[in-house]
C-alpha distance (Angstrom), angle and dihedral (degrees) to the residues before:
residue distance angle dihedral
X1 . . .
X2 3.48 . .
X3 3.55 93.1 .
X4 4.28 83.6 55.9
X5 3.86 85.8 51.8
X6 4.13 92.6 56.0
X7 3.72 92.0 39.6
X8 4.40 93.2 53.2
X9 3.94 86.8 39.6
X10 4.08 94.6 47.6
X11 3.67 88.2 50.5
X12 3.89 98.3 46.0
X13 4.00 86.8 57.8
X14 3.55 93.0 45.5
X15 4.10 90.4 57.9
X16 3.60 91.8 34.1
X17 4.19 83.8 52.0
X18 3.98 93.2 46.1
X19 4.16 94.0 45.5
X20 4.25 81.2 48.2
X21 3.60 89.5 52.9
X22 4.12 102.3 36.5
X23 3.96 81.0 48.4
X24 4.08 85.5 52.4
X25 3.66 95.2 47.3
X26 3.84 90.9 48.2
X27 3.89 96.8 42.2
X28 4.02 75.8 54.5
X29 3.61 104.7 53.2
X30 3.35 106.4 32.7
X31 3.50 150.6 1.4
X32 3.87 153.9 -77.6
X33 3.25 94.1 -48.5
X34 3.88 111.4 50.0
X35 4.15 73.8 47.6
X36 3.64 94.0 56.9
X37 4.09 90.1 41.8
X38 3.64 89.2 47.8
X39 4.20 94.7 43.5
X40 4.20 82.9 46.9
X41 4.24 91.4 53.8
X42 3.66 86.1 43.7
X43 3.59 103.6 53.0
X44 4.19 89.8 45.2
X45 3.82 85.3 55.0
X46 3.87 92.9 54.0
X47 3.85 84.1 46.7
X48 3.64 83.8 54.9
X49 3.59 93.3 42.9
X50 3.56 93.9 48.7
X51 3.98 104.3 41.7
X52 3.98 85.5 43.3
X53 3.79 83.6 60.9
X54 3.22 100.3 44.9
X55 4.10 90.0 45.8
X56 3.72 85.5 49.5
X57 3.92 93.2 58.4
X58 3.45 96.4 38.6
X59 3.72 87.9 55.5
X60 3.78 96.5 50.7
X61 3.66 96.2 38.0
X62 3.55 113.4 32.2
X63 4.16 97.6 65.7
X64 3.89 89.1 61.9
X65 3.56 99.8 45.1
X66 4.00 90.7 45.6
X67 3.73 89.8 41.6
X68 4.09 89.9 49.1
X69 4.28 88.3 40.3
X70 4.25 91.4 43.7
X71 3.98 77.6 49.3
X72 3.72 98.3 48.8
X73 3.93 83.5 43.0
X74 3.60 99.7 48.5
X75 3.97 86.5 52.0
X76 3.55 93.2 51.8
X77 3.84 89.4 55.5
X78 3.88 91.9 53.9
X79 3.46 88.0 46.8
X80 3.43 99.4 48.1
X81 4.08 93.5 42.3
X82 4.04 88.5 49.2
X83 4.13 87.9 57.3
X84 3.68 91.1 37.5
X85 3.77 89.2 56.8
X86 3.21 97.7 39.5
X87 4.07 91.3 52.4
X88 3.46 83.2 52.5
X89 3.67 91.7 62.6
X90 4.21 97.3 45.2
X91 3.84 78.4 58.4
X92 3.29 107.8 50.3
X93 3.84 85.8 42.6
X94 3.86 87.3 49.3
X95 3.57 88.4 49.6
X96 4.09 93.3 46.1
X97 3.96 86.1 56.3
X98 3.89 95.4 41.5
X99 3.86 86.1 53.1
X100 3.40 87.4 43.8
X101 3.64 104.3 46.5
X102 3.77 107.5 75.7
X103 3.69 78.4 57.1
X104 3.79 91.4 58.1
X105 3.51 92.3 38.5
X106 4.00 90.6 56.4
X107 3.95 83.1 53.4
X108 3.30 102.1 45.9
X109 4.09 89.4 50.9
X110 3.54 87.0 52.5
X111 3.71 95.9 49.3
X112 3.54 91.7 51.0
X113 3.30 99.1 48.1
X114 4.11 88.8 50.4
X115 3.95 88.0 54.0
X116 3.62 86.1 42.5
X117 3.86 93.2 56.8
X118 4.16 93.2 40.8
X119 3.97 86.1 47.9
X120 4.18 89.4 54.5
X121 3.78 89.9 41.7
X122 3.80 91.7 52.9
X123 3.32 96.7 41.4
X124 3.90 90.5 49.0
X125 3.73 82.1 49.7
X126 3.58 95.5 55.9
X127 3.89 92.9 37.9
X128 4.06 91.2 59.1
X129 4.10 91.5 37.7
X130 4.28 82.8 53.1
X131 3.64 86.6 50.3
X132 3.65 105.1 49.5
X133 4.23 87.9 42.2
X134 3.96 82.3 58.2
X135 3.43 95.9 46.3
X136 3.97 94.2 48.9
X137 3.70 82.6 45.2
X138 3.90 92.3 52.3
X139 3.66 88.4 36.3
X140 4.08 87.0 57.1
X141 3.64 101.4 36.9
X142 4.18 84.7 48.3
X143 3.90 92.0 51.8
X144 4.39 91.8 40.3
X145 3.85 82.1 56.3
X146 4.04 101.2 42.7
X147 4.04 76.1 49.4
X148 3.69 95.6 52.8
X149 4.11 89.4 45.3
X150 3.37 95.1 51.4
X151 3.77 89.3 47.8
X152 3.58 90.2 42.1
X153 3.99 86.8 51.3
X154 3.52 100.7 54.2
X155 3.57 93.4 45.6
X156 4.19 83.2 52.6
X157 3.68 90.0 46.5
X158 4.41 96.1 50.1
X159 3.29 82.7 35.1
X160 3.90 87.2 58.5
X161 3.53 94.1 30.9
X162 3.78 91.6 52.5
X163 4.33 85.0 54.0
X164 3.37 94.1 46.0
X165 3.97 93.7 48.0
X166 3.93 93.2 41.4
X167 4.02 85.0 46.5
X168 3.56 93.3 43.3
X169 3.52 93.3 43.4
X170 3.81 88.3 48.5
X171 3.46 96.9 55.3
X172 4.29 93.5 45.9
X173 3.89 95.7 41.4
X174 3.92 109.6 78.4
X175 3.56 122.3 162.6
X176 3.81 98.0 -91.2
X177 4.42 90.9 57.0
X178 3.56 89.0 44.6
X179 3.94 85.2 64.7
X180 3.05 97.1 32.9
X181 4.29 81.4 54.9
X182 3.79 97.3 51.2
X183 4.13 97.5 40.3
X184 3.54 81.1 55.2
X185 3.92 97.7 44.3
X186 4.10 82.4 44.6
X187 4.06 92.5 54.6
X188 3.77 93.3 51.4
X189 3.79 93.3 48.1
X190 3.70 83.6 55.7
X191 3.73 103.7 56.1
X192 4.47 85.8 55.0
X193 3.51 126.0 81.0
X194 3.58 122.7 -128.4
């Protein structure tokens, strides 16, 4: 290759070196316009020159970079048709559970309105359960305090009794039936053995 290279660049110099010279020879013999001829030839052989070089590198460098960008494009397809299929698949899923959600909406409605339901039975459960604990509490607490008032009563009525006796007693007991009392007690203490 590099031997290719030397070969294309020896022969450039040799036609660029023979134009140079033929354009000598007729500056030398003759005039404007064997000059003007001669500068005409030369500049369509550096044309040639040139566009030969640039042919040259577009033929050695082109099919790599075409083959590496064809490459690069190729993967961007496969790329691009994995995402597009896989969009298509989030929407038809999205589109299975859009069809499918007034569905799950009508369930979920109903389910809440079941737990809804079991929550007001319970709690009307519990409400009425409450309710009869507080009344046998109250019922309790009533009957511990008619229990207490009639103890509290009967201790109020001997205790009345008791005054009423003592001042009763008081009243009927002077000094001669309080002898009269004990001689008696005495006597019948008498008549029992020991």
């Amino acid at each position: 290759m590099i031997r290719n290279r030397h070969r294309l660049f020896f022969a450039c110099f040799l036609f660029v070196l023979l134009f140079a010279a033929a354009g000598a020879h007729a500056a030398e013999e003759g005039g404007s316009a064997a000059s003007e001829k001669a500068a005409e030839v030369f500049k369509w052989i550096n044309f040639a020159i040139v566009a030969g070089l640039i042919l040259w590198l577009c033929l050695k460098k082109a099919p790599a970079f075409f083959s590496r960008r064809a490459a690069a494009i190729s993967s961007a397809v496969t790329s691009a048709t994995a995402a597009k299929a896989a969009a298509d698949a989030q929407l038809r899923e999205a589109e299975t559970k859009l069809a499918n959600l007034q569905k799950e909406v009508a369930e979920l409605r109903a389910l809440a309105e079941r737990e809804s339901a079991a929550e007001v039975a319970r709690l009307r459960a519990a409400t009425q359960s409450d309710a009869q604990k507080i009344a046998a509490a109250a019922k309790a607490e009533i009957e511990a305090a008619e229990r207490a008032a009639r103890l509290a009563l009967k201790a109020l009525a001997a205790n009345l009794a008791v005054d009423g006796a003592e001042s009763l007693l008081a009243k009927q007991l002077n000094p001669q039936t309080q002898e009269a009392l004990i001689t008696s007690f005495v006597n019948s203490l008498e008549g029992r053995p020991n």
